[in-house]
C-alpha positions as CSV (number, residue, x, y, z in Angstrom):
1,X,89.3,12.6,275.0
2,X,92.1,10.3,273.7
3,X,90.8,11.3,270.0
4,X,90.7,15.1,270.6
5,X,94.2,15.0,271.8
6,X,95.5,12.7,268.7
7,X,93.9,15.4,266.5
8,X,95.4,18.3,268.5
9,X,98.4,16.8,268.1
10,X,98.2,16.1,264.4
11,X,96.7,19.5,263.9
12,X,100.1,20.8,265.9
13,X,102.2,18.8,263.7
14,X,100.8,19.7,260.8
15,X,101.2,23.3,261.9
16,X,104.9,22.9,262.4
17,X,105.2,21.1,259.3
18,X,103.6,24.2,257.3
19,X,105.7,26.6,259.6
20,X,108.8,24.9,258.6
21,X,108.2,24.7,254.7
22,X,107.0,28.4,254.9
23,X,110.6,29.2,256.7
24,X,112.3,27.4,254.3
25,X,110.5,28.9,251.3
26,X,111.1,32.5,252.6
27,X,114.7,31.5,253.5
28,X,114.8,30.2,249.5
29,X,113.2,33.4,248.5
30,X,115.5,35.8,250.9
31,X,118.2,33.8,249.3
32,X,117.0,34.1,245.6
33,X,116.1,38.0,246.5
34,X,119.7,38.6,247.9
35,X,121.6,36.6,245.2
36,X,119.3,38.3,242.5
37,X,120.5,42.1,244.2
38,X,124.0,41.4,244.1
39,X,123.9,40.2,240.5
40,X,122.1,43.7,240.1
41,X,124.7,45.2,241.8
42,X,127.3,43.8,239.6
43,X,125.7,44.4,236.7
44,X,125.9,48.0,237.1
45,X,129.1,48.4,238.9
46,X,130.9,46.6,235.8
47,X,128.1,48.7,233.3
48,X,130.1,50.2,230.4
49,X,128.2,53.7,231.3
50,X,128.4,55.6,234.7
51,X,125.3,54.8,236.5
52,X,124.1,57.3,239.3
53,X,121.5,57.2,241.6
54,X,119.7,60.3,244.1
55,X,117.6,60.6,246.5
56,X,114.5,63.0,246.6
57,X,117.3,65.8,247.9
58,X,119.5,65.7,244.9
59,X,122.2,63.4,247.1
60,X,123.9,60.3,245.7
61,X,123.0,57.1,246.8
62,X,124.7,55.0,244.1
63,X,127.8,55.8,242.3
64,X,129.3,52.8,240.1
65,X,132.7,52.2,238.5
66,X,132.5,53.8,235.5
67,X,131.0,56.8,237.1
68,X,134.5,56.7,239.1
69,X,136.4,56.6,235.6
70,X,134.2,59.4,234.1
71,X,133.8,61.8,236.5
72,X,137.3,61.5,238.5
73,X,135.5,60.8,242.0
74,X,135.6,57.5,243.8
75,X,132.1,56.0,245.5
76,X,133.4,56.8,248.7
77,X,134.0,60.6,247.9
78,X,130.8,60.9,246.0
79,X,128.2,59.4,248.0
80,X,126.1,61.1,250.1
81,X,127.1,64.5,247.9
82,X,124.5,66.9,246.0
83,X,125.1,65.7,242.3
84,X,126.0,69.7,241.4
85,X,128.7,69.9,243.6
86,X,130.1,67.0,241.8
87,X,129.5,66.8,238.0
88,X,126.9,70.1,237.1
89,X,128.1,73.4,235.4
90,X,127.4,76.2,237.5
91,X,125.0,78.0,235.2
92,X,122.8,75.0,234.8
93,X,123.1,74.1,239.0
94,X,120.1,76.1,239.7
95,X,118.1,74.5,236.6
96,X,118.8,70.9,238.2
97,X,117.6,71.8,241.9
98,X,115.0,73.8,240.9
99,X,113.8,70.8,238.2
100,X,114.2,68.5,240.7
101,X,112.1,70.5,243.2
102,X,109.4,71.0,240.6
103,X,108.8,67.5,240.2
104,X,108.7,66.6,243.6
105,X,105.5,69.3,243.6
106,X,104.5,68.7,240.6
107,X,105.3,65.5,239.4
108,X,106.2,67.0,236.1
109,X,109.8,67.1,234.2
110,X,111.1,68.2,231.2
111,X,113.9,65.5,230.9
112,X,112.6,63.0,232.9
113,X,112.4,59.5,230.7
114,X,113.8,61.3,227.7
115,X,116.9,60.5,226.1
116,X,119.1,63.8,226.6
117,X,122.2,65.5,226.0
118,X,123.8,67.8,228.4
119,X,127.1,68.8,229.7
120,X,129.0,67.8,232.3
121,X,132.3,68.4,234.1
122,X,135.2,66.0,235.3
123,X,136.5,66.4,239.0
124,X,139.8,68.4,237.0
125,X,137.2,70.9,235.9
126,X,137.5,70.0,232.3
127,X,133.8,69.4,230.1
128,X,132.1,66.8,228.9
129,X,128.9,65.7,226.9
130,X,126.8,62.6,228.4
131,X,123.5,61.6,227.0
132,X,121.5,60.4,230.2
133,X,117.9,59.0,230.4
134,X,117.0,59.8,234.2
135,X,113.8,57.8,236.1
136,X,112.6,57.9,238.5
137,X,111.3,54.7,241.1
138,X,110.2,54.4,244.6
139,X,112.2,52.5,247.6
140,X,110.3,52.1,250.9
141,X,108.0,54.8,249.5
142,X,110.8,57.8,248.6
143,X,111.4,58.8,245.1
144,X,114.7,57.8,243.9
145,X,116.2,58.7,240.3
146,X,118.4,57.0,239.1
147,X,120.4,57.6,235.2
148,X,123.2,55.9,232.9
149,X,124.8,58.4,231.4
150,X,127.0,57.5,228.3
151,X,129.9,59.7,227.4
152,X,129.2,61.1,223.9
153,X,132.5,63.9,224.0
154,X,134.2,62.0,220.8
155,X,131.3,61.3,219.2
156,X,130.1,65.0,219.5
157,X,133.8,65.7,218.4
158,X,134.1,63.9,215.9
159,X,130.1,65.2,214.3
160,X,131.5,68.3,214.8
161,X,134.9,68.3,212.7
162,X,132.9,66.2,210.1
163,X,130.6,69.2,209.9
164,X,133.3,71.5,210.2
165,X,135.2,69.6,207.0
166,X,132.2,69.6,204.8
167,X,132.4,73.7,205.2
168,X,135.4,74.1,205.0
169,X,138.6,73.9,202.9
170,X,140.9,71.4,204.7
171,X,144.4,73.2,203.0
172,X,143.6,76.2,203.7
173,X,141.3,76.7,206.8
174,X,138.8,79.0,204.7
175,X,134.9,78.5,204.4
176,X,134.6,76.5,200.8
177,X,131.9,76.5,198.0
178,X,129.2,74.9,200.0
179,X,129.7,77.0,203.0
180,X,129.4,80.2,200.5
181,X,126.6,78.9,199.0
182,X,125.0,78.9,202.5
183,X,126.2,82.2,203.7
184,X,125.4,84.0,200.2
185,X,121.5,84.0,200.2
186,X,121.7,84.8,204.1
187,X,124.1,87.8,203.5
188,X,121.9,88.8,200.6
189,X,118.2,88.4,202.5
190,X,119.8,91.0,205.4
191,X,120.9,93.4,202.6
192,X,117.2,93.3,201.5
193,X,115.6,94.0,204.5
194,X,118.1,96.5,205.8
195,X,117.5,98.3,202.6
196,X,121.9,97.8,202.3
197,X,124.3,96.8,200.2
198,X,126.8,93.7,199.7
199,X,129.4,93.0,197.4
200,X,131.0,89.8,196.1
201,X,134.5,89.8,194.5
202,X,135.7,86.5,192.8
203,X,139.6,86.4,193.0
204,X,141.7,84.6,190.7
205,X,145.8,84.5,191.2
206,X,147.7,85.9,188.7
207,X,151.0,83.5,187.8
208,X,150.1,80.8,190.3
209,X,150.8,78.0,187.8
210,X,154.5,79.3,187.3
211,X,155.1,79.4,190.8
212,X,153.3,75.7,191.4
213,X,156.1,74.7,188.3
214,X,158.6,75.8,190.0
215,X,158.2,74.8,193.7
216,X,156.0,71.9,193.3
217,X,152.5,70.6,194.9
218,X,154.4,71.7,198.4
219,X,155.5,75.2,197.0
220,X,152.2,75.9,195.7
221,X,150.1,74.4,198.7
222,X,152.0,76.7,201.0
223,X,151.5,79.6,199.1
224,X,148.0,79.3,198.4
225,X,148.0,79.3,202.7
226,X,149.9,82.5,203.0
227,X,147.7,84.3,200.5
228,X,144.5,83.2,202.1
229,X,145.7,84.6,205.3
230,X,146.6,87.8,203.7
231,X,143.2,87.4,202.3
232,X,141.9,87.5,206.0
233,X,143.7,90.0,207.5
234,X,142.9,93.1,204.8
235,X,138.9,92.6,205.5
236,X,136.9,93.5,208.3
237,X,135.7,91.1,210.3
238,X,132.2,91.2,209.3
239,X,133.4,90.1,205.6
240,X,134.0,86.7,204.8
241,X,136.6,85.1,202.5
242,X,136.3,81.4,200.7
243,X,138.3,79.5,198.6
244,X,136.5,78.0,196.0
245,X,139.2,75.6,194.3
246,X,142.2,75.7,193.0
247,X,143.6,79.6,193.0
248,X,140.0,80.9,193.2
249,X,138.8,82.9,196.2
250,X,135.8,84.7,196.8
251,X,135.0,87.6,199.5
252,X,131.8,88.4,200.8
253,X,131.3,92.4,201.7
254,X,128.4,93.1,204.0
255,X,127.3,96.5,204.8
256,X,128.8,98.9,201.7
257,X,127.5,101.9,201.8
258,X,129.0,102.8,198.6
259,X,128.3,100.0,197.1
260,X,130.7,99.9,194.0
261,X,132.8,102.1,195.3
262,X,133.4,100.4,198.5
263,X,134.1,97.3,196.8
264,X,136.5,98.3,194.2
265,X,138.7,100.2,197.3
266,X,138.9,97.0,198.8
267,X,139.5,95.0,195.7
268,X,142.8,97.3,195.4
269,X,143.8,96.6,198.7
270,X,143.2,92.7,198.0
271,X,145.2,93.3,195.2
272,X,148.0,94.8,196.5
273,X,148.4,92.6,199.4
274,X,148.6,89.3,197.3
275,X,150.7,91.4,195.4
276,X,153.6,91.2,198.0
277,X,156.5,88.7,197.8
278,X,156.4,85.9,199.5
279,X,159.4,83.7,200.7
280,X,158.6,80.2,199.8
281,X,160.9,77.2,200.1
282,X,164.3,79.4,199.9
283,X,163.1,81.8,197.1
284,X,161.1,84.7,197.1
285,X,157.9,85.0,194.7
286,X,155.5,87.5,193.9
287,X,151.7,86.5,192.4
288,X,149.2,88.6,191.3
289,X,145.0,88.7,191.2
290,X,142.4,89.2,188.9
291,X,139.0,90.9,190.8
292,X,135.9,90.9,189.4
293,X,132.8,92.6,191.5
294,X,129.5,91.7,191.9
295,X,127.2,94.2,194.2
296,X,123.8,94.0,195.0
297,X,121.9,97.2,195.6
298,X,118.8,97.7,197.2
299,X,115.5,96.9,194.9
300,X,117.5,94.5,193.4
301,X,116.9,90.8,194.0
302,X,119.7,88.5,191.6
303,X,119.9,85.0,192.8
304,X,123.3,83.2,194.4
305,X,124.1,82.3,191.5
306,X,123.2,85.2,189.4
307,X,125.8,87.0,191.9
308,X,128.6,84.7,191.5
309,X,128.1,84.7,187.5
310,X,128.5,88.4,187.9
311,X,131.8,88.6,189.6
312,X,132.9,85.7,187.6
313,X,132.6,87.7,184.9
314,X,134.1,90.8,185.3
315,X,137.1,88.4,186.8
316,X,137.6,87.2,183.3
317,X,137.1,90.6,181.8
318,X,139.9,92.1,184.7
319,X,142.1,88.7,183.4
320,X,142.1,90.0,179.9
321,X,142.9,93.6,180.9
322,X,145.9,92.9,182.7
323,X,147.8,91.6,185.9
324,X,145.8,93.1,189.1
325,X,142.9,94.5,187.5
326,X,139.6,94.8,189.6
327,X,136.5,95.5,187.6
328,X,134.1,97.3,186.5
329,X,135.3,100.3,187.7
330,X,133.1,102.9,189.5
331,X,132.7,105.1,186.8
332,X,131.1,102.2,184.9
333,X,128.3,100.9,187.0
């Protein structure tokens, strides 16, 4: 009797002693669970991208600082708020809930884990570009999705005026070489298969070297701009006008239903508008232009280069003829 109540008691000790280590080893856990989520916690709330978090509804549940900084709207104001009443465009509102919904019947998405760019608005209204990777996880068994989303808007801003500069000539504002070189064989392909026809006149400025002389880099810089906008303003807006270099300009005629004809009437009235004075640094001056045509009928098939080699030269034949000469002329095409 005396022996069964020792080992009862030993037993009961034993059981306390495993009762209190198991305690303290959840306590140490709880402890290393709790100091493991806040360092989570900071983490993302001092992340260098905004990190945002929904529940299956499309509400926020998590809202850090630099979502605050980007978007314009504290924690406090954005949690608990459908994400497209906060950062979504209108038209792509319905997109997101209706995505969203998908998935949850589905389980299907076309941008979930997939690196993304998409626009986005500020709490002022204005835009902006984030590339987000959304996933999605389960907490006590609800989907939760949860995103960083990086602001790209300089980075997309800056592509796009690299892109624009390699187009484009910087003095100006006009499409350059390369961009005509694009636009030429894309003009000339619709042409073809409307059974139309384009035109290409190479431009050369009579006297532009005197005036460059006279009034310097700046004088001539400024000159060249105020003749390229005159350049823009006597076509239709379905033409297109590029500088090549230097006092060389080209103009790209879509859609002439008289072909030569066409071309050489608006050569003249190039011709004549480049052909009005100017006042330039204190002095009024007056260039001229040398036109020579290129057109491309239907049947015909030339290359970009065949075209510009065309115009090019019937510009030098209209330089040797005389200040503001377009050619050929109708009569001899």
């Amino acid at each position: 009797m005396i022996k069964d109540i020792h080992a009862q008691k030993l037993a009961e000790d034993e059981l306390a002693r495993l009762h209190a280590d198991l305690e303290r080893r959840v306590e140490a856990r709880t402890r290393e669970l709790g100091e493991r989520e806040e360092e989570l916690r900071s983490v993302i709330d001092n992340a260098n991208d905004a990190y945002i978090s929904l529940d299956r509804n499309g509400r926020v549940t998590a809202w850090n600082r630099q979502a605050e900084q980007t978007f314009g709207w504290s924690a406090k104001e954005a949690l608990g708020r459908p994400l497209d009443a906060l950062i979504i465009p209108a038209e792509l509102a319905g997109a997101h809930r209706g995505g969203m919904q998908l998935y949850l019947r589905t389980g299907t998405s076309r941008i979930l884990d997939r690196r993304v760019e998409l626009p986005a608005l500020r709490r002022d209204g204005s835009r902006l570009t984030v590339e987000v990777r959304i996933r999605r996880h389960e907490v006590r068994g609800e989907p939760v999705f949860s995103a960083f989303l990086h602001d790209v808007t300089l980075r997309k801003q800056r592509d796009a005026q690299r892109e624009y500069e390699t187009r484009h000539d910087l003095l100006t504002g006009l499409p350059n070489r390369r961009a005509l070189m694009e636009a030429l064989p894309l003009a000339q392909a619709r042409a073809d298969r409307a059974q139309g026809r384009l035109g290409l006149l190479f431009i050369d400025l009579d006297g532009f070297k005197a005036v460059n002389d006279q009034l310097g880099h700046d004088g001539g810089d400024a000159l060249l701009r105020a003749i390229a906008a005159r350049l823009r303003q006597a076509v239709r807006r379905t033409d297109s006008v590029f500088r090549l270099a230097g006092d060389e300009f080209t103009v790209l005629l879509a859609d002439l239903a008289d072909g030569l004809g066409d071309a050489h009437r608006v050569g003249r009235k190039l011709v004549e508008a480049v052909s009005m004075p100017v006042e330039l640094c204190g002095a009024t001056v007056r260039v001229g232009a040398s036109i020579g045509i290129a057109v491309q009928a239907p049947g015909q098939a030339p290359t970009p280069e065949e075209l510009i080699k065309e115009a090019d030269h019937w510009m030098y034949e209209a330089k040797k003829s005389g200040r503001g000469c377009v050619l050929p002329l109708p009569s001899s095409s």
